[in-house]
Backbone as JSON Lines, residues from 0, in Angstrom:
{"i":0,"aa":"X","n":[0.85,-1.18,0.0],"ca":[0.0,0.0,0.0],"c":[0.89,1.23,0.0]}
{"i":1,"aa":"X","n":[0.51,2.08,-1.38],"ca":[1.29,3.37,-1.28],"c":[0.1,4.08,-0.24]}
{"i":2,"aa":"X","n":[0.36,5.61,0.33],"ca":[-0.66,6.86,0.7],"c":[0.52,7.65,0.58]}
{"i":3,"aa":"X","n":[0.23,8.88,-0.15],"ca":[1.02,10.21,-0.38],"c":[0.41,11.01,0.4]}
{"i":4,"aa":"X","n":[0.97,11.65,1.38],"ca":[0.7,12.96,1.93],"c":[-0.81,12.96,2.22]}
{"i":5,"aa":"X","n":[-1.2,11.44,2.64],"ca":[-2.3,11.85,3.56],"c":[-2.44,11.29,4.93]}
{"i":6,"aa":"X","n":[-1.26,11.08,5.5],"ca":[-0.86,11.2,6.93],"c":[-1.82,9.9,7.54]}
{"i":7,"aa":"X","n":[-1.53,9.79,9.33],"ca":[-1.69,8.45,9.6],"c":[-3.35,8.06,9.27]}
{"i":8,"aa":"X","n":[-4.85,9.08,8.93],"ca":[-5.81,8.29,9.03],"c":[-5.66,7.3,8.4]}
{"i":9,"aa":"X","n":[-4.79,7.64,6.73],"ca":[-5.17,6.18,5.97],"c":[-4.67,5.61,6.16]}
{"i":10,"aa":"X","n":[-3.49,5.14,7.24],"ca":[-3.46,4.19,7.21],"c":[-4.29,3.25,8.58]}
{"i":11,"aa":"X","n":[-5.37,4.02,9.5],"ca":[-6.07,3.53,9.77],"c":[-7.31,3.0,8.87]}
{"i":12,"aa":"X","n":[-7.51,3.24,7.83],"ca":[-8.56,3.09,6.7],"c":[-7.85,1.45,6.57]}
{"i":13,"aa":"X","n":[-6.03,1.63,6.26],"ca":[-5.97,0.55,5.33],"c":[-5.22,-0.88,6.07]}
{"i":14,"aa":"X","n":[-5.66,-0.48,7.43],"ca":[-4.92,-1.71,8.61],"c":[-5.23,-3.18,8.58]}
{"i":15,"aa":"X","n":[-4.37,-4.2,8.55],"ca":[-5.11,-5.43,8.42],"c":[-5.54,-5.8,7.01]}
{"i":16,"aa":"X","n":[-5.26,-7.04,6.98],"ca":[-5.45,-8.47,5.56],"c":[-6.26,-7.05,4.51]}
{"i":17,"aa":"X","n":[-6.0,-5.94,4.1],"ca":[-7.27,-5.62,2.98],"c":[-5.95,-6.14,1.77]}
{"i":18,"aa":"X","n":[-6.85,-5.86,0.96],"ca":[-5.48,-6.06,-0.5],"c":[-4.78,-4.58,-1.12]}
{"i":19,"aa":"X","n":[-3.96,-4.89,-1.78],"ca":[-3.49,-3.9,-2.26],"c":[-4.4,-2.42,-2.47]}
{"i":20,"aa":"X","n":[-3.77,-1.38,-2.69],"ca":[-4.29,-0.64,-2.71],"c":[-3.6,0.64,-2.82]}
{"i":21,"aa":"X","n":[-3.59,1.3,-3.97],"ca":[-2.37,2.86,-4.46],"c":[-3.41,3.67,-4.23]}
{"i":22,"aa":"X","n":[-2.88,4.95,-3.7],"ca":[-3.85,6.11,-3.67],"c":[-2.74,7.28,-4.14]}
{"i":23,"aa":"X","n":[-3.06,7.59,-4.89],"ca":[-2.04,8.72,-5.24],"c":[-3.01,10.26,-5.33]}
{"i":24,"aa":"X","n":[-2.55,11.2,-5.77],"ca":[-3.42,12.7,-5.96],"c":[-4.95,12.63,-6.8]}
{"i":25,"aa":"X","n":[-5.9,12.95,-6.02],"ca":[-7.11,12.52,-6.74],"c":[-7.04,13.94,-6.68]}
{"i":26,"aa":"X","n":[-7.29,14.51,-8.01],"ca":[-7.71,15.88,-8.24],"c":[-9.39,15.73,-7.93]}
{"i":27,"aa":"X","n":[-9.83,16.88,-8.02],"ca":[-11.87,16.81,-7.52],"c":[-12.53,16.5,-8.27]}
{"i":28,"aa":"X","n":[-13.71,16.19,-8.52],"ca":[-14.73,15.95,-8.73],"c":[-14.63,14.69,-9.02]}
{"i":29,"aa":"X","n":[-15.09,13.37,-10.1],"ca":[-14.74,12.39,-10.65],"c":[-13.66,11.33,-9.55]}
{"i":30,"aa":"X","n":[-12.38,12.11,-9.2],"ca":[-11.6,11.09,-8.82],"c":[-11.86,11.37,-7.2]}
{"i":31,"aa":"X","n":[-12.22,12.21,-6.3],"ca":[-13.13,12.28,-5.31],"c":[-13.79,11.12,-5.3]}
{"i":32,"aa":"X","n":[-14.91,11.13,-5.9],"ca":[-15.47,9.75,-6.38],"c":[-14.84,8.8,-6.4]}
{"i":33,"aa":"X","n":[-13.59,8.71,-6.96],"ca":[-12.94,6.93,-7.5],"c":[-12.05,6.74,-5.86]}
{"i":34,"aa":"X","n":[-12.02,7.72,-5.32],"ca":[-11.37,7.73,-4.19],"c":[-12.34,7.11,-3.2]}
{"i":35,"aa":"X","n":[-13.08,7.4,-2.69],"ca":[-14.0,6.87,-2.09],"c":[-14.46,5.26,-2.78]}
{"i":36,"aa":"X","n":[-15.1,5.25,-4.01],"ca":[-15.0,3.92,-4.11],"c":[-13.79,3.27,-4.08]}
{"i":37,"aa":"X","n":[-12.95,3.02,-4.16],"ca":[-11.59,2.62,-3.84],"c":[-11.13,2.18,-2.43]}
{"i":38,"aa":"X","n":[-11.31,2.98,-1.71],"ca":[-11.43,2.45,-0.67],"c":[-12.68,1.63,0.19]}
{"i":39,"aa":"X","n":[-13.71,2.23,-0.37],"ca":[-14.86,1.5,0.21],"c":[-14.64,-0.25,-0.48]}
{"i":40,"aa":"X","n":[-14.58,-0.24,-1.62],"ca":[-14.56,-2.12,-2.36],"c":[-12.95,-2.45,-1.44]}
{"i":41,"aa":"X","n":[-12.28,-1.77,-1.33],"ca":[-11.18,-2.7,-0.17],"c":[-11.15,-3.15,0.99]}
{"i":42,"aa":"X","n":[-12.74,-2.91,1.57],"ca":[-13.04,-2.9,2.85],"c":[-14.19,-3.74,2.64]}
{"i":43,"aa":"X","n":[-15.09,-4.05,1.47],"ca":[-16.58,-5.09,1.71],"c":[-16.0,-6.45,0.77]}
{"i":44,"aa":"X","n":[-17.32,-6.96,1.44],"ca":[-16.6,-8.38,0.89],"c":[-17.75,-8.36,-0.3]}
{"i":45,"aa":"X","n":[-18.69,-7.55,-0.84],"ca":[-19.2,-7.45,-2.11],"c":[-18.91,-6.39,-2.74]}
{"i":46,"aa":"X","n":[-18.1,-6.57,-3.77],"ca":[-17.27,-4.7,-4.2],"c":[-18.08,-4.24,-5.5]}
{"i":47,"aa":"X","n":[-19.18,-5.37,-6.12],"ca":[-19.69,-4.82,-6.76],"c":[-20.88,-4.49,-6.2]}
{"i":48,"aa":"X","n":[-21.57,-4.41,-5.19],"ca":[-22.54,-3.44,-4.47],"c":[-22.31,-2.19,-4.48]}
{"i":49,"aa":"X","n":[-20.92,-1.56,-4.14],"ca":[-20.93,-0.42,-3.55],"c":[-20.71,0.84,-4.69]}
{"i":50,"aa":"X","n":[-21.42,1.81,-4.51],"ca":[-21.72,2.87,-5.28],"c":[-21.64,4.53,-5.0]}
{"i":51,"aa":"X","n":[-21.4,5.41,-5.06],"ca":[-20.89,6.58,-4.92],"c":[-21.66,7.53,-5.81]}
{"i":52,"aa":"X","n":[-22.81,8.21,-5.32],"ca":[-23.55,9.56,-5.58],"c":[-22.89,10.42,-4.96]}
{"i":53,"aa":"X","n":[-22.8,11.84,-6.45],"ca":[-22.23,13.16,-5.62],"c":[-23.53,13.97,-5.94]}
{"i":54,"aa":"X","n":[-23.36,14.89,-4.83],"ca":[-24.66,15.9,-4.67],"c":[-24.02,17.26,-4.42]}
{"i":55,"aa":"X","n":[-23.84,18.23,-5.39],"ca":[-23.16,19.23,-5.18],"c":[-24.07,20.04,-4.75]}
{"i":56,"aa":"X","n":[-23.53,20.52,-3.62],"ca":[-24.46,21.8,-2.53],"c":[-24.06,23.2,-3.07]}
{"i":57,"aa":"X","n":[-24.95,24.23,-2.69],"ca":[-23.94,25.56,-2.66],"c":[-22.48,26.06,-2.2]}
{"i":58,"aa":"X","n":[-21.66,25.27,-0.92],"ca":[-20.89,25.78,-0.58],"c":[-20.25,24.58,-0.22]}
{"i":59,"aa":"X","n":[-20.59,23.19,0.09],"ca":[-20.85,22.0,-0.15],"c":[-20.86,20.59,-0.98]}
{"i":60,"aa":"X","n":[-20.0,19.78,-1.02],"ca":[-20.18,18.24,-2.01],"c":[-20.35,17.41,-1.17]}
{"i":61,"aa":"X","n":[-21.62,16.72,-1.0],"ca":[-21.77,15.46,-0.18],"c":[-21.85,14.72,-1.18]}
{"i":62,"aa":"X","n":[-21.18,13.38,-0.61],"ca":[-20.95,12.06,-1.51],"c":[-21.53,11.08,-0.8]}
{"i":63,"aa":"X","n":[-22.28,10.02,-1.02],"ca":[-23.33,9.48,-0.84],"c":[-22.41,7.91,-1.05]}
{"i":64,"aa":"X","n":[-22.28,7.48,-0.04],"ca":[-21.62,6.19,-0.13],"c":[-22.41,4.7,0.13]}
{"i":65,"aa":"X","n":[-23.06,3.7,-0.75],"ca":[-24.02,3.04,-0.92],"c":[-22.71,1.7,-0.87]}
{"i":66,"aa":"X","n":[-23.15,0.58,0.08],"ca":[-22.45,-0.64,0.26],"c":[-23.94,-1.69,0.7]}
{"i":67,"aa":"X","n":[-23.61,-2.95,0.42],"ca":[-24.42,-3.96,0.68],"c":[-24.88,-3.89,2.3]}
{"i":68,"aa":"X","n":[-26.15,-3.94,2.88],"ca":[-26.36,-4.09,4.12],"c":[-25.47,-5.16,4.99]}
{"i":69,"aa":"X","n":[-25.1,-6.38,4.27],"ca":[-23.89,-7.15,5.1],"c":[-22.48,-6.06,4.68]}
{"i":70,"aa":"X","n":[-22.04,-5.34,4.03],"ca":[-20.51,-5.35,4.35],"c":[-21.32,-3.89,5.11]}
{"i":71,"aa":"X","n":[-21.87,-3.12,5.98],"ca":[-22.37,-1.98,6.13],"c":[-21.25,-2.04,7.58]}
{"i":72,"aa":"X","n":[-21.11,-2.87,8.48],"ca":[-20.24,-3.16,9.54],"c":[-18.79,-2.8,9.28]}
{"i":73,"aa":"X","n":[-18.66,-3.08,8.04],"ca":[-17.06,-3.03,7.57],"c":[-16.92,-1.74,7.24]}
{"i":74,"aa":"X","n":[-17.35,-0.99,6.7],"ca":[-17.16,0.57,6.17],"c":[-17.2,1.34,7.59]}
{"i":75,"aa":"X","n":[-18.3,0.9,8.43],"ca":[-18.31,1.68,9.73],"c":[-17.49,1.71,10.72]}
{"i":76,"aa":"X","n":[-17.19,0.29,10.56],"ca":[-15.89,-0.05,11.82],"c":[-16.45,-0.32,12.99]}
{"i":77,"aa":"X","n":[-15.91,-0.6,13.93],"ca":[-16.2,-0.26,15.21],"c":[-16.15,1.07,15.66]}
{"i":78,"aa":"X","n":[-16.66,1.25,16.45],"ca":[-16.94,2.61,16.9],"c":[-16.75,3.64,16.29]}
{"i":79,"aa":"X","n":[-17.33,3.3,15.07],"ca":[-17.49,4.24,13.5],"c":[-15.88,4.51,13.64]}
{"i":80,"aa":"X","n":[-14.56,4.12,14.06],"ca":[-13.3,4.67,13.22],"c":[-12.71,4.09,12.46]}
{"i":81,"aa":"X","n":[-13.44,3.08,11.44],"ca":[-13.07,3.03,9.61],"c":[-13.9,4.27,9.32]}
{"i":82,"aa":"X","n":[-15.16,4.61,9.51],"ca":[-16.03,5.68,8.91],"c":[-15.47,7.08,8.88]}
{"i":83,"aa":"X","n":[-15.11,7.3,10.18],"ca":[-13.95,8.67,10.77],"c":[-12.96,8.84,9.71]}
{"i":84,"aa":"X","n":[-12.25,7.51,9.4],"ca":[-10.77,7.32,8.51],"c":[-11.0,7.75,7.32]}
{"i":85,"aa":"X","n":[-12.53,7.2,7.01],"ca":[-12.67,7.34,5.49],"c":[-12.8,9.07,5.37]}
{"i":86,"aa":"X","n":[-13.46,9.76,5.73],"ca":[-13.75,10.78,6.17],"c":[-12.6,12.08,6.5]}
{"i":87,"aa":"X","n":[-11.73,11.32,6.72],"ca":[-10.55,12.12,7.69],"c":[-9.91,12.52,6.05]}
{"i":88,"aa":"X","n":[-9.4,10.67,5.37],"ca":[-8.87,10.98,4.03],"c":[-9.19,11.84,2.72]}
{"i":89,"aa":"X","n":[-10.52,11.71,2.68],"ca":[-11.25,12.18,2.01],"c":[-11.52,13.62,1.73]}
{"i":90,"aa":"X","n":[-11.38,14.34,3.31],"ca":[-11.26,15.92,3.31],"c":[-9.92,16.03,3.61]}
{"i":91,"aa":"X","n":[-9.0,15.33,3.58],"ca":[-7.68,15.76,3.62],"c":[-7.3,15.84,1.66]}
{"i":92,"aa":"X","n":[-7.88,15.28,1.45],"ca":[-7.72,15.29,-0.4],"c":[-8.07,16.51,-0.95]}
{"i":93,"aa":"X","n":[-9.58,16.99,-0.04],"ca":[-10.41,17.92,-0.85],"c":[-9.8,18.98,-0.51]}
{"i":94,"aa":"X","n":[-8.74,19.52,0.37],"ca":[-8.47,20.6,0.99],"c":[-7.41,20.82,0.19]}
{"i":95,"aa":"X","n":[-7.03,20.3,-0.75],"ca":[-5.64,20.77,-1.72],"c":[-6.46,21.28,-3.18]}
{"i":96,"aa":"X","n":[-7.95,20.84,-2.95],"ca":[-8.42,22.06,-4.0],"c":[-9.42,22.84,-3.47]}
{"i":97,"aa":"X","n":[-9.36,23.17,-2.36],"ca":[-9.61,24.43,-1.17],"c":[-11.65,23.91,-1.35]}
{"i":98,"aa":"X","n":[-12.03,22.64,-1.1],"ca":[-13.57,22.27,-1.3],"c":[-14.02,21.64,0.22]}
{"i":99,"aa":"X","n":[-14.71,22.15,0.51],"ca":[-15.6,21.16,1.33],"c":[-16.28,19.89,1.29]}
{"i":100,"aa":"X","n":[-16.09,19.22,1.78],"ca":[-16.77,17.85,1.51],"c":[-17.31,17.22,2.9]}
{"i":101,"aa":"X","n":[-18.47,16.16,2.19],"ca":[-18.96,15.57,3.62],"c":[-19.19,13.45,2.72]}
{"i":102,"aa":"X","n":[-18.92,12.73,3.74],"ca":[-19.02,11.7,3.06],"c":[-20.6,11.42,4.07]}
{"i":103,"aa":"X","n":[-21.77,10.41,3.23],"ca":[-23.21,9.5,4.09],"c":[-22.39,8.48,3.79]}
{"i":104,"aa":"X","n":[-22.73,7.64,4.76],"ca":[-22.41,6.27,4.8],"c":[-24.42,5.35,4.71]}
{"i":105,"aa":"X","n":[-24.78,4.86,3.58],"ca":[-25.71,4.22,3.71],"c":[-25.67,2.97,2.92]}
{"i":106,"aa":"X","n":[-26.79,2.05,3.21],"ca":[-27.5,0.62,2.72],"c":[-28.17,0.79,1.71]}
């Protein structure tokens, strides 16, 4: 597992048996997206369930993160800190093109 310059959450995202996995500079919009799915299919054990709606707000991008009701445990973590991680990485990405972001975690 590479992570560039996004410090220790991911590698709480990417702890333990997951498989490979490169994350390099996701510029916004689109790879925002591939970023999040990317990590979400490295974490469920059905990777073609999981799906990624963006909803651009006024000041605002919430991304809408859709996984199978069984892997829904795995994205959350225990005490939601895979969810935190995903979250942590995710606006640590968006902040190098000065955006706000919010990730849903749903079924």
């Amino acid at each position: 597992i590479r992570m560039h310059s996004l410090g220790p959450a991911a590698e709480k995202v990417f702890c333990g048996g997951i498989r490979s996995l490169s994350i390099l500079a996701f510029p916004g919009g689109g790879g925002m997206k591939s970023l999040i799915e990317a990590m979400a299919k490295a974490l469920v054990d059905k990777p073609e369930s999981v799906s990624v709606a963006e909803v651009e707000g006024e000041r605002t991008t919430v991304y809408e993160l859709r996984v199978d009701t069984s892997d829904l445990g795995k994205v959350i973590g225990k005490q939601g800190k895979i969810a935190k991680a995903i979250r942590t990485v995710v606006k640590a990405a968006a902040v190098k093109d000065g955006r706000r972001v919010n990730v849903d975690i749903d079924h």
